[in-house]
C-alpha positions as CSV (number, residue, x, y, z in Angstrom):
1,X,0.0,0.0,0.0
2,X,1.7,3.3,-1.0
3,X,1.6,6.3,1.6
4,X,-1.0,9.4,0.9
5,X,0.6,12.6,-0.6
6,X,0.7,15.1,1.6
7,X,-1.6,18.1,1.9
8,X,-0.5,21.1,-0.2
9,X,-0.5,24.1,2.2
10,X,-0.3,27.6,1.5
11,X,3.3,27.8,2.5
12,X,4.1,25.2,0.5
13,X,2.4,26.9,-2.8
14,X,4.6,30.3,-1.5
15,X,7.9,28.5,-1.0
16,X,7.1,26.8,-4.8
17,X,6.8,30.5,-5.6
18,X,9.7,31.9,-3.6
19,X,11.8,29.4,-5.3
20,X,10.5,29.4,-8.6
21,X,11.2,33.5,-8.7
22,X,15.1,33.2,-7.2
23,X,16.2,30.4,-9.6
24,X,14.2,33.4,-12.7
25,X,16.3,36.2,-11.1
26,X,20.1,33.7,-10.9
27,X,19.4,32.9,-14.2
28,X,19.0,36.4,-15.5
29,X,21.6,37.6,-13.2
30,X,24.5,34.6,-14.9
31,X,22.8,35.7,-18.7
32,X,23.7,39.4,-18.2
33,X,27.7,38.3,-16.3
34,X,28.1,36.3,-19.5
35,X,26.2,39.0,-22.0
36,X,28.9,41.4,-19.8
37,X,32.0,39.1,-20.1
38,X,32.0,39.2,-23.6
39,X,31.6,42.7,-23.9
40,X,34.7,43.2,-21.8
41,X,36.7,40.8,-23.8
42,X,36.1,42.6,-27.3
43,X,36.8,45.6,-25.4
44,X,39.9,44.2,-24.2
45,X,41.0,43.3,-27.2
46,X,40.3,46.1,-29.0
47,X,43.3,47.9,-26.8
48,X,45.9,46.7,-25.2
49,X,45.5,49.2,-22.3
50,X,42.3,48.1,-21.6
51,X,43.7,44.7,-20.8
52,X,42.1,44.7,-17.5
53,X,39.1,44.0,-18.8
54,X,39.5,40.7,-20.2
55,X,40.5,39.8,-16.1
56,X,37.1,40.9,-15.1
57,X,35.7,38.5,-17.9
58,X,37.7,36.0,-16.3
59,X,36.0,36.7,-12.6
60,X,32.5,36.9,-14.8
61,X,32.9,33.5,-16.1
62,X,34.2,31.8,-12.4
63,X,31.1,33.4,-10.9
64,X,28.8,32.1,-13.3
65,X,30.7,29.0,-12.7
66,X,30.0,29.1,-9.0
67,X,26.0,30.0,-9.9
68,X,25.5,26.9,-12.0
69,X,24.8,24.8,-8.9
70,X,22.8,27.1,-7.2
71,X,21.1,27.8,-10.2
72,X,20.4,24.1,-10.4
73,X,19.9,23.6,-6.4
74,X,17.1,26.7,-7.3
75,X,15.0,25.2,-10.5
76,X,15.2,21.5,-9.8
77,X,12.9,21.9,-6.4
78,X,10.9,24.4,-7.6
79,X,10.3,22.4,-10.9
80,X,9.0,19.3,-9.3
81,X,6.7,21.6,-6.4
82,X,5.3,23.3,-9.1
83,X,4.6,20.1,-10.9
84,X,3.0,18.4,-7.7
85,X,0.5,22.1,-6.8
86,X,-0.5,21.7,-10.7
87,X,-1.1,18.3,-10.6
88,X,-3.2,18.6,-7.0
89,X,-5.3,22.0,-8.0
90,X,-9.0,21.1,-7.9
91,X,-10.2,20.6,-11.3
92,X,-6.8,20.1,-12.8
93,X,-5.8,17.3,-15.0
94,X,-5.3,14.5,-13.0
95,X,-3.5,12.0,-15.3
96,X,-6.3,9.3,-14.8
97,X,-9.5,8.8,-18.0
């Protein structure tokens, strides 16, 4: 006999929420770092005095480097809670005939 799902709360919907939002905003935050990185490496190029800003690509990337697994400890939950609050909503589809 398999164990009842639990009860979807209200928190639960919010954290869905909360989580779903921060792994929208890391995302957007590593596409503009890497949008910027390049940017700075054609400027770096461009002039040899401006050298430094190829460096500052290089911290860019190693950050969006270190945001890949929060990125993915973000989406994954929030992913699968969003898939279990649409798949309990009143109504919804339920996967049965």
């Amino acid at each position: 006999m398999q164990p009842q799902p639990r009860e979807i709360t209200a928190a639960y919907r919010r954290r869905a929420e909360l989580l779903t939002w921060s792994a929208i905003v890391v995302g957007a935050l590593m596409a503009v770092a890497l949008v910027v990185s390049v940017v700075f490496l054609v400027r770096a190029d461009q002039d040899t005095r401006n050298a430094a800003y190829g460096y500052l690509a290089l911290v860019l990337w190693v950050g969006i480097a270190a945001g890949v697994p929060v990125l993915l400890a973000l989406a994954i939950p929030a992913a699968r809670m969003r898939r279990r609050v649409r798949e309990r909503q009143p109504g919804g589809w339920t996967g049965g005939a």
